[in-house]
Jmol script that loads the backbone (N, CA, C; Angstrom):
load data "model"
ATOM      1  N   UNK A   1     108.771 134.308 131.056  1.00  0.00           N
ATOM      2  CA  UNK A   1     109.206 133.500 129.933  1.00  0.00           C
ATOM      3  C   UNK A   1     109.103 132.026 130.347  1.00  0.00           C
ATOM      4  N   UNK A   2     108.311 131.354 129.533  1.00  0.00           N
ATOM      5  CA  UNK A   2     108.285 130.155 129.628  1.00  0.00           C
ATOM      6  C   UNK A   2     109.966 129.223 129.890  1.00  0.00           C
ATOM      7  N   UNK A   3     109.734 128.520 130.684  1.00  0.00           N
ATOM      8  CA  UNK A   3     110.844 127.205 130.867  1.00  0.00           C
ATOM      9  C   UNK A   3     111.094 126.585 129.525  1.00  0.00           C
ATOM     10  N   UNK A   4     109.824 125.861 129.053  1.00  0.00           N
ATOM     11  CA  UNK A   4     109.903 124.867 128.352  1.00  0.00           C
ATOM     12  C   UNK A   4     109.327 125.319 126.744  1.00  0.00           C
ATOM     13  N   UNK A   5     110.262 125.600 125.890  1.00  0.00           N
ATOM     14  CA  UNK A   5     109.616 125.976 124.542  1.00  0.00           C
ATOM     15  C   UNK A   5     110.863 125.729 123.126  1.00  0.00           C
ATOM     16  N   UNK A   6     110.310 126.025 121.904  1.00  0.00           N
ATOM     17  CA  UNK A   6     110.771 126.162 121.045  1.00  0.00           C
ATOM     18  C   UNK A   6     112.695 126.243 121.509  1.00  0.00           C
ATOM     19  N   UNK A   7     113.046 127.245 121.877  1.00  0.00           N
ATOM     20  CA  UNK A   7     114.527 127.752 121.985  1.00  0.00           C
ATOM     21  C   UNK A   7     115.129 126.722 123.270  1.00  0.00           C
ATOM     22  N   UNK A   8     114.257 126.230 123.909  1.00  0.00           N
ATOM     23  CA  UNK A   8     115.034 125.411 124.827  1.00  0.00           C
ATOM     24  C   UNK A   8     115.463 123.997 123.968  1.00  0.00           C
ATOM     25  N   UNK A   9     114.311 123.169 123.230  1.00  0.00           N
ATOM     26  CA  UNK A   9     114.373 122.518 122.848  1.00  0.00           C
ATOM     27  C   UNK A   9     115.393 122.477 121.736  1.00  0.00           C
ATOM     28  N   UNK A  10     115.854 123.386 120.731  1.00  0.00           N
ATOM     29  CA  UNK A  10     116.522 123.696 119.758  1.00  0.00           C
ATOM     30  C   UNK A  10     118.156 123.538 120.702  1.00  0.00           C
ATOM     31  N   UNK A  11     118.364 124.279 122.161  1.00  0.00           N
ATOM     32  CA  UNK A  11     119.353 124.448 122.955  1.00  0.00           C
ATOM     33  C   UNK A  11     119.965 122.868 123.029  1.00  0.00           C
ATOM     34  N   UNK A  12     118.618 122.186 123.594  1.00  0.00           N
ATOM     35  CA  UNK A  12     118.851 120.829 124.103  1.00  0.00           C
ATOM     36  C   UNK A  12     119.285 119.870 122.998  1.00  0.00           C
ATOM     37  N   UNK A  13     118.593 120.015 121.753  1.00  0.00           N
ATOM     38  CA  UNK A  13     119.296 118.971 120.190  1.00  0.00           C
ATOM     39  C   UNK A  13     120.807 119.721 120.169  1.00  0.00           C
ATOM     40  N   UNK A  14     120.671 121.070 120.017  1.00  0.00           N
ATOM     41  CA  UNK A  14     122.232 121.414 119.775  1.00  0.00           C
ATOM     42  C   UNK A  14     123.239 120.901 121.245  1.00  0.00           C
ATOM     43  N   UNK A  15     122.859 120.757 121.858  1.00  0.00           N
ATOM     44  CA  UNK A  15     123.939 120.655 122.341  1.00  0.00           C
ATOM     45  C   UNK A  15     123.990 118.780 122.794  1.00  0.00           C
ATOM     46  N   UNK A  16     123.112 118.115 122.686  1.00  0.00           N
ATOM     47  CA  UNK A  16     122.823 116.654 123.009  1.00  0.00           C
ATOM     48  C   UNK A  16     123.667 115.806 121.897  1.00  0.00           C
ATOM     49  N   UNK A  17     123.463 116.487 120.807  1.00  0.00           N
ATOM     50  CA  UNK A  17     124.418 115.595 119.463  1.00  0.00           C
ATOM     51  C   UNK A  17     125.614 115.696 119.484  1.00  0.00           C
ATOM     52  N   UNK A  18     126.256 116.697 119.774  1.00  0.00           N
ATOM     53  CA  UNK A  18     127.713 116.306 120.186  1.00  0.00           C
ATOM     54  C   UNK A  18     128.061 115.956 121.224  1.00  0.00           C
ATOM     55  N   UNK A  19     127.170 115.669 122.283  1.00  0.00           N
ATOM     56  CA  UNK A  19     127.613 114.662 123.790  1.00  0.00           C
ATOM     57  C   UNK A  19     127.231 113.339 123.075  1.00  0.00           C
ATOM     58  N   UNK A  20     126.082 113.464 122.713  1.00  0.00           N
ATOM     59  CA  UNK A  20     125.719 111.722 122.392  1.00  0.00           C
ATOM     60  C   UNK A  20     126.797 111.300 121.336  1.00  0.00           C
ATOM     61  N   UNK A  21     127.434 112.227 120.231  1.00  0.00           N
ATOM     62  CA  UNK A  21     128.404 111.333 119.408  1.00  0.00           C
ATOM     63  C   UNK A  21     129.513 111.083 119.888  1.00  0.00           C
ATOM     64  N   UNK A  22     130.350 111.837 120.902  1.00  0.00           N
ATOM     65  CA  UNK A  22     131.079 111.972 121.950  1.00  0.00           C
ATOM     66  C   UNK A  22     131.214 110.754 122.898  1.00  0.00           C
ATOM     67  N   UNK A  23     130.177 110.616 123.321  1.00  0.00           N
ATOM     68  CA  UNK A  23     130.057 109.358 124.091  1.00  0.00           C
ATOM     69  C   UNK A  23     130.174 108.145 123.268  1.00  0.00           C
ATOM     70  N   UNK A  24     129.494 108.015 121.887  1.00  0.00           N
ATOM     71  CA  UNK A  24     129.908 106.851 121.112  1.00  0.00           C
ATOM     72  C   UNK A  24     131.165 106.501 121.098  1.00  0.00           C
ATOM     73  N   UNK A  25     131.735 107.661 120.486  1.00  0.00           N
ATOM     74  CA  UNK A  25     133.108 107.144 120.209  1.00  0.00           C
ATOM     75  C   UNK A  25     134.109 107.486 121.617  1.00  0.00           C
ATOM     76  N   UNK A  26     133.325 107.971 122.560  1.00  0.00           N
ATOM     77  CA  UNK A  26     134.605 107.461 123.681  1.00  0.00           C
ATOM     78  C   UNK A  26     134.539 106.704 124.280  1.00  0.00           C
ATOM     79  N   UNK A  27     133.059 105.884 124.385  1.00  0.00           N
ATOM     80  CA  UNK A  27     132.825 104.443 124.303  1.00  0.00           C
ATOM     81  C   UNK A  27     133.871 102.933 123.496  1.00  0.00           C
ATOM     82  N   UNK A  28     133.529 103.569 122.176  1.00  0.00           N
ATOM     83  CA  UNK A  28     134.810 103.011 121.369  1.00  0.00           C
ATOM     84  C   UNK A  28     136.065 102.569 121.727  1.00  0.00           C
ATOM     85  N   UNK A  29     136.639 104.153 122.110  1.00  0.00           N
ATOM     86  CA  UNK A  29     138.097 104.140 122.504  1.00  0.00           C
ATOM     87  C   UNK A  29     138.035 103.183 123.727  1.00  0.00           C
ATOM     88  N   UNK A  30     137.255 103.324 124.490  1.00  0.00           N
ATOM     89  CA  UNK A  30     137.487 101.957 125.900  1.00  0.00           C
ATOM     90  C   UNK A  30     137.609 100.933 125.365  1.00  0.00           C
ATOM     91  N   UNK A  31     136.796 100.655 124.666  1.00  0.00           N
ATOM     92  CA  UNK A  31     136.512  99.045 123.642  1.00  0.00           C
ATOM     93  C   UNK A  31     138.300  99.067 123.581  1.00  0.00           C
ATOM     94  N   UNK A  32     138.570  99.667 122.995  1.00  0.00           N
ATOM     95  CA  UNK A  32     139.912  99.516 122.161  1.00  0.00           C
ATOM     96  C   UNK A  32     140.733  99.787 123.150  1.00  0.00           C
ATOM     97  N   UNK A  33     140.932  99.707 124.505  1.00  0.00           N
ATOM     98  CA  UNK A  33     141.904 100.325 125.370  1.00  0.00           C
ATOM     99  C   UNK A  33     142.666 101.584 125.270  1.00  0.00           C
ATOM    100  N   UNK A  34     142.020 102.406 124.252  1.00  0.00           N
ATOM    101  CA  UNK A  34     142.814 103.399 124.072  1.00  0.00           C
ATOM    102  C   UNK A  34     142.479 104.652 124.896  1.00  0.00           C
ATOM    103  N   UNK A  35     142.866 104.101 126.315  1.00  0.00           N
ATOM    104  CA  UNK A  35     142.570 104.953 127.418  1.00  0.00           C
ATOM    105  C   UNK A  35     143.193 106.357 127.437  1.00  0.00           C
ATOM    106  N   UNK A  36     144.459 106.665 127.047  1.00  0.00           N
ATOM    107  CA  UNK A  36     144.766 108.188 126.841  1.00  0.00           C
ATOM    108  C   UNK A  36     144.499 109.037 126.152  1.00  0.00           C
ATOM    109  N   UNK A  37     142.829 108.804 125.440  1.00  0.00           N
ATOM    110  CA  UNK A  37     142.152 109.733 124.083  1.00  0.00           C
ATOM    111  C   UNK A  37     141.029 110.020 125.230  1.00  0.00           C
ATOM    112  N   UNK A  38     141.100 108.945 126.377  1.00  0.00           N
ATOM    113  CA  UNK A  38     139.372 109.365 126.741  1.00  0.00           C
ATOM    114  C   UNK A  38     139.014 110.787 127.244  1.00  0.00           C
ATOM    115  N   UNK A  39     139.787 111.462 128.170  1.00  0.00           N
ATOM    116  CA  UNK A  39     140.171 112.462 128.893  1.00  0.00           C
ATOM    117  C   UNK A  39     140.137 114.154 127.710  1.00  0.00           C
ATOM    118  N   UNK A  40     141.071 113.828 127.044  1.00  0.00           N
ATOM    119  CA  UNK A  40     141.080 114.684 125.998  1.00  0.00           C
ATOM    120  C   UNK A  40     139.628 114.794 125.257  1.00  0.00           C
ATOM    121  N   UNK A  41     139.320 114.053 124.599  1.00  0.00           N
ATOM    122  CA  UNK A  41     137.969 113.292 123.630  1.00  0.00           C
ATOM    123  C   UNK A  41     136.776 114.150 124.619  1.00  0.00           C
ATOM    124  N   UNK A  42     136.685 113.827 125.933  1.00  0.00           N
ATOM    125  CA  UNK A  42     135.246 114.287 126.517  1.00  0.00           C
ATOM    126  C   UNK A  42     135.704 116.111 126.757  1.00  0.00           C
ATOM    127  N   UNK A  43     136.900 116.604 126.827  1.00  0.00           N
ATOM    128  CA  UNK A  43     137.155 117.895 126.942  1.00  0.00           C
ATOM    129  C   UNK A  43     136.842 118.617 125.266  1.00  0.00           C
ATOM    130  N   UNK A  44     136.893 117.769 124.254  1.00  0.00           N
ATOM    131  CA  UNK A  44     136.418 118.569 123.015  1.00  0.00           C
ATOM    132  C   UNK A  44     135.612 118.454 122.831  1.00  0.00           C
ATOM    133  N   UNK A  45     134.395 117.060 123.061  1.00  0.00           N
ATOM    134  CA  UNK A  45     133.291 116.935 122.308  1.00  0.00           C
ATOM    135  C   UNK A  45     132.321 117.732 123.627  1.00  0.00           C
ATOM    136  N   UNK A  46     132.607 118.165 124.791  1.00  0.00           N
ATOM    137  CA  UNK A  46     132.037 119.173 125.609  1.00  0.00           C
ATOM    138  C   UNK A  46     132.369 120.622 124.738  1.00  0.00           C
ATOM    139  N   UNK A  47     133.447 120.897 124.514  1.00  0.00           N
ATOM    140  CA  UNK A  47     133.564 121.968 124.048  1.00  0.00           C
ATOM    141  C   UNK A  47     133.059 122.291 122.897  1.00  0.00           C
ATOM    142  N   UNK A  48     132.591 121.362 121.692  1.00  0.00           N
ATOM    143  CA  UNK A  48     132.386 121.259 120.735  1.00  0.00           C
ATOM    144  C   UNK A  48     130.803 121.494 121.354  1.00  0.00           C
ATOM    145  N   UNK A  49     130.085 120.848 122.183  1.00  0.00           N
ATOM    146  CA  UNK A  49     128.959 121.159 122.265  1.00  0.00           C
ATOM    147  C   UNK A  49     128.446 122.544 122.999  1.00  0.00           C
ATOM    148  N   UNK A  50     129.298 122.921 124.098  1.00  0.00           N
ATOM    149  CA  UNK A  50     129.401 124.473 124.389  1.00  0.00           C
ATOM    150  C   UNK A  50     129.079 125.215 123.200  1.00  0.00           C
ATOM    151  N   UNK A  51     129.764 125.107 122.060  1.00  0.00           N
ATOM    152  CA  UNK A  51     129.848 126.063 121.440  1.00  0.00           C
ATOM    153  C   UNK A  51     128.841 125.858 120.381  1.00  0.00           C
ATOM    154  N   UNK A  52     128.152 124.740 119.876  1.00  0.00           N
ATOM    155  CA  UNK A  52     127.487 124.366 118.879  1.00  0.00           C
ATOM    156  C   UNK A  52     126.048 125.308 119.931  1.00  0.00           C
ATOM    157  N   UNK A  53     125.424 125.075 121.039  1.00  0.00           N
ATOM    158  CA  UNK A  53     124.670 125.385 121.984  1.00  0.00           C
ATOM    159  C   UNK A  53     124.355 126.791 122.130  1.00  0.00           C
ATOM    160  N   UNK A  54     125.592 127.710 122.032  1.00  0.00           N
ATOM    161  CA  UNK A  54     125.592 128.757 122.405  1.00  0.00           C
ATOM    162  C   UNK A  54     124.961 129.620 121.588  1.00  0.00           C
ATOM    163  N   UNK A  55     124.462 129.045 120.616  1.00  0.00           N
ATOM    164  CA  UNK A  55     123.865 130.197 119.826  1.00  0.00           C
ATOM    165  C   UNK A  55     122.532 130.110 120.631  1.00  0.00           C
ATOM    166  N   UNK A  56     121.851 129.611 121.088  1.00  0.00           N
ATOM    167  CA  UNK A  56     120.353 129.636 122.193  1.00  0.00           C
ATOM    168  C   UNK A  56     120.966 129.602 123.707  1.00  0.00           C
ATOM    169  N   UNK A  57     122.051 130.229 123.637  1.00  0.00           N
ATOM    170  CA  UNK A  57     122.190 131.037 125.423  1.00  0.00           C
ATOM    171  C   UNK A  57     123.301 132.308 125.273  1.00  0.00           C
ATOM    172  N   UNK A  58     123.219 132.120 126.472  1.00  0.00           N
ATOM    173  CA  UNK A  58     124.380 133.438 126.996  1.00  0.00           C
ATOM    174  C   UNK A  58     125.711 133.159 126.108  1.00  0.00           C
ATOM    175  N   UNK A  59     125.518 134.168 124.870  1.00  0.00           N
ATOM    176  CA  UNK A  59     126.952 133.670 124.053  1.00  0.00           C
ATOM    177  C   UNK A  59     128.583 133.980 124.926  1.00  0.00           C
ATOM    178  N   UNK A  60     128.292 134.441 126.360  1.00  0.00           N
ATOM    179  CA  UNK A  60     129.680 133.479 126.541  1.00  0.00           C
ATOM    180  C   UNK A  60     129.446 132.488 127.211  1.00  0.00           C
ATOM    181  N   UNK A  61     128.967 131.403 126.800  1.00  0.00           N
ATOM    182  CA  UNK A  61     129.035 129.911 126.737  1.00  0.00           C
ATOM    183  C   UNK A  61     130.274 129.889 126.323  1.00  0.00           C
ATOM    184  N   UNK A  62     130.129 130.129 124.889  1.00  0.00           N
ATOM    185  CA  UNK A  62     131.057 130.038 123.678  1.00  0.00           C
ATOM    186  C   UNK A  62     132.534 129.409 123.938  1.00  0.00           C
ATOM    187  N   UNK A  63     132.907 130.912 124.495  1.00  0.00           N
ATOM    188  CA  UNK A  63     134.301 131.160 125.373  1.00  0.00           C
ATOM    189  C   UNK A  63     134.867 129.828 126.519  1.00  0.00           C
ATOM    190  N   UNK A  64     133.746 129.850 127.364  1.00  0.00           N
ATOM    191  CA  UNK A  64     133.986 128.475 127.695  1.00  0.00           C
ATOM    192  C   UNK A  64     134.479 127.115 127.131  1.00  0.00           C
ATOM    193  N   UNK A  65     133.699 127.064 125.671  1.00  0.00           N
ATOM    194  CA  UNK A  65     133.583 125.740 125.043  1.00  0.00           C
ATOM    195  C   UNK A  65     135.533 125.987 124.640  1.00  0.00           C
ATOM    196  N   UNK A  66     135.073 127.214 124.278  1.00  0.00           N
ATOM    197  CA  UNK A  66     137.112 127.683 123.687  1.00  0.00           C
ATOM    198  C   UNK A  66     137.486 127.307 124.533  1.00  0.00           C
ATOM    199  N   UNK A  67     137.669 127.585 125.625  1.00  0.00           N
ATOM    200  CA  UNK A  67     138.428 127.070 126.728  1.00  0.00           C
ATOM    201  C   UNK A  67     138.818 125.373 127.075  1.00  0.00           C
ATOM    202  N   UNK A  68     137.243 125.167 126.838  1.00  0.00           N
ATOM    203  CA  UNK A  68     137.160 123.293 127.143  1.00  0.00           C
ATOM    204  C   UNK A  68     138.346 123.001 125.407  1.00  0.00           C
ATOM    205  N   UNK A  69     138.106 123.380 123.882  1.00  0.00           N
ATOM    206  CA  UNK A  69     139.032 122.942 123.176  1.00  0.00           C
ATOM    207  C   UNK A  69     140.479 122.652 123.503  1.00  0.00           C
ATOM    208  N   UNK A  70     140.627 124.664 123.721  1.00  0.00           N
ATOM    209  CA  UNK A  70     142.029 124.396 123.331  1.00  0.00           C
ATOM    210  C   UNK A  70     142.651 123.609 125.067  1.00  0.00           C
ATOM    211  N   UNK A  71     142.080 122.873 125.804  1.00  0.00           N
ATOM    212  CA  UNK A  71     142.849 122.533 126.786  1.00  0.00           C
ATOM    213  C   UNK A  71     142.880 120.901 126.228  1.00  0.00           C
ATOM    214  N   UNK A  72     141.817 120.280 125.575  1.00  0.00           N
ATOM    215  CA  UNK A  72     141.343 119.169 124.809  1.00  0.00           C
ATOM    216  C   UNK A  72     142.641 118.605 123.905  1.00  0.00           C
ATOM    217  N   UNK A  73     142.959 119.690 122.849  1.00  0.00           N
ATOM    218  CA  UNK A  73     143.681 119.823 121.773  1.00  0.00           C
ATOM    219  C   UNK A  73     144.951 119.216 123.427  1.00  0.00           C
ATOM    220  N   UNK A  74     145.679 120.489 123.444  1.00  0.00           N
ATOM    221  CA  UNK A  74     146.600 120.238 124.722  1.00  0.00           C
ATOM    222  C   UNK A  74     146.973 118.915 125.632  1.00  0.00           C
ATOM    223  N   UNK A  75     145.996 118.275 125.541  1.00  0.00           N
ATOM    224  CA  UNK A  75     145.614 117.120 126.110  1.00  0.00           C
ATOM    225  C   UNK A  75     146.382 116.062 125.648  1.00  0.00           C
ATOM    226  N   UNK A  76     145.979 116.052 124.162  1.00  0.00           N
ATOM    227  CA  UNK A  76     145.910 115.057 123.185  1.00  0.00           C
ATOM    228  C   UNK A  76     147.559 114.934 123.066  1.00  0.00           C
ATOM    229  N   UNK A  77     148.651 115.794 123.321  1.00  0.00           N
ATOM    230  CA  UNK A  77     149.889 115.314 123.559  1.00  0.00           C
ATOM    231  C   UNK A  77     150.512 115.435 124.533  1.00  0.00           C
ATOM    232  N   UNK A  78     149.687 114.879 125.792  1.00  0.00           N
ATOM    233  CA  UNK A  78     150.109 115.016 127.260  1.00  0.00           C
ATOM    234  C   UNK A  78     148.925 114.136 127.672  1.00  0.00           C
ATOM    235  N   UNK A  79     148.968 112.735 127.210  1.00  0.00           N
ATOM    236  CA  UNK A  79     147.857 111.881 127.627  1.00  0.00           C
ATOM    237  C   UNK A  79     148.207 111.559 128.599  1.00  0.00           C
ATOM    238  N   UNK A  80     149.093 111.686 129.368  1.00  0.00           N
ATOM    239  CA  UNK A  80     149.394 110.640 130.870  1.00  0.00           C
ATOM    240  C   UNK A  80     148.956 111.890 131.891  1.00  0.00           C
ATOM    241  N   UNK A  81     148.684 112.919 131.305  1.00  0.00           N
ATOM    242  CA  UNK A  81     148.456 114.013 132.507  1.00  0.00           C
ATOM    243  C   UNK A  81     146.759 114.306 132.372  1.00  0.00           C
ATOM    244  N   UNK A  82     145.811 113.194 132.102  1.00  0.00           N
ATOM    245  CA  UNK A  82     144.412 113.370 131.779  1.00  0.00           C
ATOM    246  C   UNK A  82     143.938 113.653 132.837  1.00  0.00           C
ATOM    247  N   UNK A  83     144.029 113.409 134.294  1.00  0.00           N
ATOM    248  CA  UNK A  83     143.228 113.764 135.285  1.00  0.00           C
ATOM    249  C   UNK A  83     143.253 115.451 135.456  1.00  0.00           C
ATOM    250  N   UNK A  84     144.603 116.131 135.103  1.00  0.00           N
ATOM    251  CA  UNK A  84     144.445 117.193 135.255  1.00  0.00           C
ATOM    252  C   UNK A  84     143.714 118.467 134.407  1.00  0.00           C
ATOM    253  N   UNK A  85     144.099 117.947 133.462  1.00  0.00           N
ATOM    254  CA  UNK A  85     143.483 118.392 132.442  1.00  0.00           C
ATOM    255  C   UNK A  85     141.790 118.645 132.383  1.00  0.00           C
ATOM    256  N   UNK A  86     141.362 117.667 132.961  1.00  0.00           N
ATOM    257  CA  UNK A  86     139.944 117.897 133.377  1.00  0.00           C
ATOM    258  C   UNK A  86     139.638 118.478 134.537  1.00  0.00           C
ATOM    259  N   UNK A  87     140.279 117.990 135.676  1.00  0.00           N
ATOM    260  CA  UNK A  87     140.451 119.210 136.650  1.00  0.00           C
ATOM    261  C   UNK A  87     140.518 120.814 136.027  1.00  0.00           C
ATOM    262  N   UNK A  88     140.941 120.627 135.392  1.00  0.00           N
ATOM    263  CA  UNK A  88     141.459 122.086 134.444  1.00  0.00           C
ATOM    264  C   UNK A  88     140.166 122.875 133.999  1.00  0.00           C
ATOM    265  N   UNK A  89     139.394 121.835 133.002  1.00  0.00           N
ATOM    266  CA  UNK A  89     138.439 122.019 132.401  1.00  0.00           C
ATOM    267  C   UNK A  89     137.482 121.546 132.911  1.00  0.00           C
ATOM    268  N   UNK A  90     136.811 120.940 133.566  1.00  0.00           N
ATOM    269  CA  UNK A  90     135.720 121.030 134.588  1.00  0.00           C
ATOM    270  C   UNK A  90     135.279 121.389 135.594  1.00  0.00           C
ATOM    271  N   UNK A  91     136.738 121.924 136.186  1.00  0.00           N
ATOM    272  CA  UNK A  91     136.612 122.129 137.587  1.00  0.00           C
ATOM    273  C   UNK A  91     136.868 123.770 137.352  1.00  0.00           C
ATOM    274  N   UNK A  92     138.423 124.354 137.188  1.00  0.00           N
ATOM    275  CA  UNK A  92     138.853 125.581 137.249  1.00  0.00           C
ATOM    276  C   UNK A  92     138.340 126.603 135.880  1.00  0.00           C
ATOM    277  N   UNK A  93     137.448 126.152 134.607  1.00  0.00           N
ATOM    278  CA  UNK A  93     137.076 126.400 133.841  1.00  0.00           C
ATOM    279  C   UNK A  93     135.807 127.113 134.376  1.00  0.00           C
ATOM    280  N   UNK A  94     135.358 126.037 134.739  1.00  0.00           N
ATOM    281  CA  UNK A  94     133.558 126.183 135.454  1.00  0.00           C
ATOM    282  C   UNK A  94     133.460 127.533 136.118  1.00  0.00           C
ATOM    283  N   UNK A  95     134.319 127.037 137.260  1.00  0.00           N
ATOM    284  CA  UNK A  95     134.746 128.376 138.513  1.00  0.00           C
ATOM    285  C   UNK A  95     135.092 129.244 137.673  1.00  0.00           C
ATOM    286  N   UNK A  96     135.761 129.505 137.075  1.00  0.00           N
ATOM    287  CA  UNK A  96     135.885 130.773 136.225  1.00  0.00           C
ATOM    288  C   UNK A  96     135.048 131.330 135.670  1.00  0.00           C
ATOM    289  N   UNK A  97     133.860 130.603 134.701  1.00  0.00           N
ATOM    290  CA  UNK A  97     133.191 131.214 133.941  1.00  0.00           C
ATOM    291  C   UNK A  97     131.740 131.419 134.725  1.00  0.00           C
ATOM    292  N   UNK A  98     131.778 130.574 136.161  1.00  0.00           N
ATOM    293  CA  UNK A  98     130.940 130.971 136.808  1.00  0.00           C
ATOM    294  C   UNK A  98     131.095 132.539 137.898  1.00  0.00           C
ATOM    295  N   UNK A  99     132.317 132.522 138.146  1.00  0.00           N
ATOM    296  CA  UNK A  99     132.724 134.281 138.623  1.00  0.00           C
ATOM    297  C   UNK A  99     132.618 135.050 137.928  1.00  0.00           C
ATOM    298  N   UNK A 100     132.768 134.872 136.580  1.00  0.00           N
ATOM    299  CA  UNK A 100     132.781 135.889 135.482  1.00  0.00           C
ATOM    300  C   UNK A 100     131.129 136.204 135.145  1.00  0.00           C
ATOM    301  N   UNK A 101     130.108 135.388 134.902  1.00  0.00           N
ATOM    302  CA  UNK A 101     129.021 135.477 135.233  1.00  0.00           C
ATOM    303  C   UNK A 101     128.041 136.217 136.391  1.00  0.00           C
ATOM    304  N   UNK A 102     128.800 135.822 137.435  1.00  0.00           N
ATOM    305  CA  UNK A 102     128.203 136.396 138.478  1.00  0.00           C
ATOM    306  C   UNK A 102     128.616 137.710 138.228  1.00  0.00           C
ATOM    307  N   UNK A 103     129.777 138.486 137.934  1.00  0.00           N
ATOM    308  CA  UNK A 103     130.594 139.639 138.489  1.00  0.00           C
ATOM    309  C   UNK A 103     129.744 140.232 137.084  1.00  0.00           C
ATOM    310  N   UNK A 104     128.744 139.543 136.309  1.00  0.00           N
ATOM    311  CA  UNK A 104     128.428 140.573 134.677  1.00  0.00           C
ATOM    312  C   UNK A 104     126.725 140.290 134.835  1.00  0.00           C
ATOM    313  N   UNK A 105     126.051 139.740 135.765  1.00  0.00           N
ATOM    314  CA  UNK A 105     124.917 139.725 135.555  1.00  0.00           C
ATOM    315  C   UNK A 105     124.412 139.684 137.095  1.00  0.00           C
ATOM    316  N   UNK A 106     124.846 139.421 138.428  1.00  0.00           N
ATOM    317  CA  UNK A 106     124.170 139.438 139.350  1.00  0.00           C
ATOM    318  C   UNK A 106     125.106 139.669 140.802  1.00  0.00           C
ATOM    319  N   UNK A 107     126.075 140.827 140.199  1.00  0.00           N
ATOM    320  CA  UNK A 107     126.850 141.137 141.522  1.00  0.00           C
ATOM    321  C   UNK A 107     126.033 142.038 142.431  1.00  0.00           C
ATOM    322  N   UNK A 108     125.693 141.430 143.444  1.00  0.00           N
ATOM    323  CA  UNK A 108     125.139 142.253 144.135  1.00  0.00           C
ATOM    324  C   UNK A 108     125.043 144.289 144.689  1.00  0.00           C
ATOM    325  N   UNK A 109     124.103 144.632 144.143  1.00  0.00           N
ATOM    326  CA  UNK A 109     123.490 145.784 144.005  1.00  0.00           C
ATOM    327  C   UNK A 109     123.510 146.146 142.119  1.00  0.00           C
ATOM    328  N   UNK A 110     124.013 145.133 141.731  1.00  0.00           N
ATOM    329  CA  UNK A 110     123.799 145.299 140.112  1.00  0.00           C
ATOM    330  C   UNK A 110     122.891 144.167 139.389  1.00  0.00           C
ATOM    331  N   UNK A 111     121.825 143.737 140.003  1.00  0.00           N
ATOM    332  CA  UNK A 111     121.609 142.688 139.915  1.00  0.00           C
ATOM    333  C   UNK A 111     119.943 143.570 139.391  1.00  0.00           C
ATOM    334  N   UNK A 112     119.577 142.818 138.014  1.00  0.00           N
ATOM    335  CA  UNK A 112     118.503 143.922 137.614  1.00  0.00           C
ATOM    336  C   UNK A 112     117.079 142.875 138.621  1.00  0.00           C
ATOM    337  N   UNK A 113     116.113 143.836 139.226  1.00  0.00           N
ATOM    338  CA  UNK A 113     115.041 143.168 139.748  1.00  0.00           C
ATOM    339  C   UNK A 113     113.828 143.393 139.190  1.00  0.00           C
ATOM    340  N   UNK A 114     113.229 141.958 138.704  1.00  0.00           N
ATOM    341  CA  UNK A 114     112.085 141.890 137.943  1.00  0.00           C
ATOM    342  C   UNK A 114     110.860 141.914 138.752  1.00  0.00           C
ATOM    343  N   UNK A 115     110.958 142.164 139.618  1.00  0.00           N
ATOM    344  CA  UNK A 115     110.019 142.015 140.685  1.00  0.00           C
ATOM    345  C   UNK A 115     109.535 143.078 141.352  1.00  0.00           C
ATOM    346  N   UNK A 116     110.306 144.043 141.685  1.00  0.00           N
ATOM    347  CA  UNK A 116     109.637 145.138 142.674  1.00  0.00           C
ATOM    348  C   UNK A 116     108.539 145.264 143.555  1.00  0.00           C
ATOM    349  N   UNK A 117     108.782 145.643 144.685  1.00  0.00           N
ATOM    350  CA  UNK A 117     107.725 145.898 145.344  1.00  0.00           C
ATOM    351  C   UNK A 117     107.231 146.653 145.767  1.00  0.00           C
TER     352      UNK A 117
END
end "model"
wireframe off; spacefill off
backbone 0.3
color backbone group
């Protein structure tokens, strides 16, 4: 299967428009000092794009992006606790949905081989 085609490209607009509008307006909020939206703001408009994305990948993306929301939402009335929160969701989110991945598509001796020899 090709790298570069139709479904990647469709992957890459869906999920680029809600980082790029994301970034506008959390651009904004700096403008405006309104430093305790920024933290929250990049945990939804990631999640918002997780999930807009996921229809051209592994639909549990999805779940993830759920994850990046509702910690986002959470956020938004616990602005002085923003570092963790992303810790939360970038860091212990990731790790999660990257074990969960591994343990459903390439735990070793379950790992399908396209190759044979």
């Amino acid at each position: 299967m090709p790298l570069w085609g139709s479904t990647t490209a469709r992957l890459l607009w869906n999920l680029l428009i809600p980082l790029t509008i994301g970034g506008i307006f959390l651009l904004r909020m700096i403008q405006l000092h309104q430093y305790q939206l920024i933290a929250p703001g990049c945990l939804l408009f990631y999640g918002l794009a997780l999930i807009n994305a996921s229809k051209y990948t592994l639909g549990e993306i999805r779940y993830l992006g759920y994850g990046q929301l509702i910690l986002g939402v959470s956020n938004l009335w616990m602005g002085s606790h923003g570092l963790y929160f992303w810790a939360a969701g970038f860091g212990c989110l990731h790790i999660i949905y990257g074990i969960v991945m591994w343990l459903k598509y390439e735990k070793p001796g379950m790992a399908i081989n396209n190759n044979p020899e």
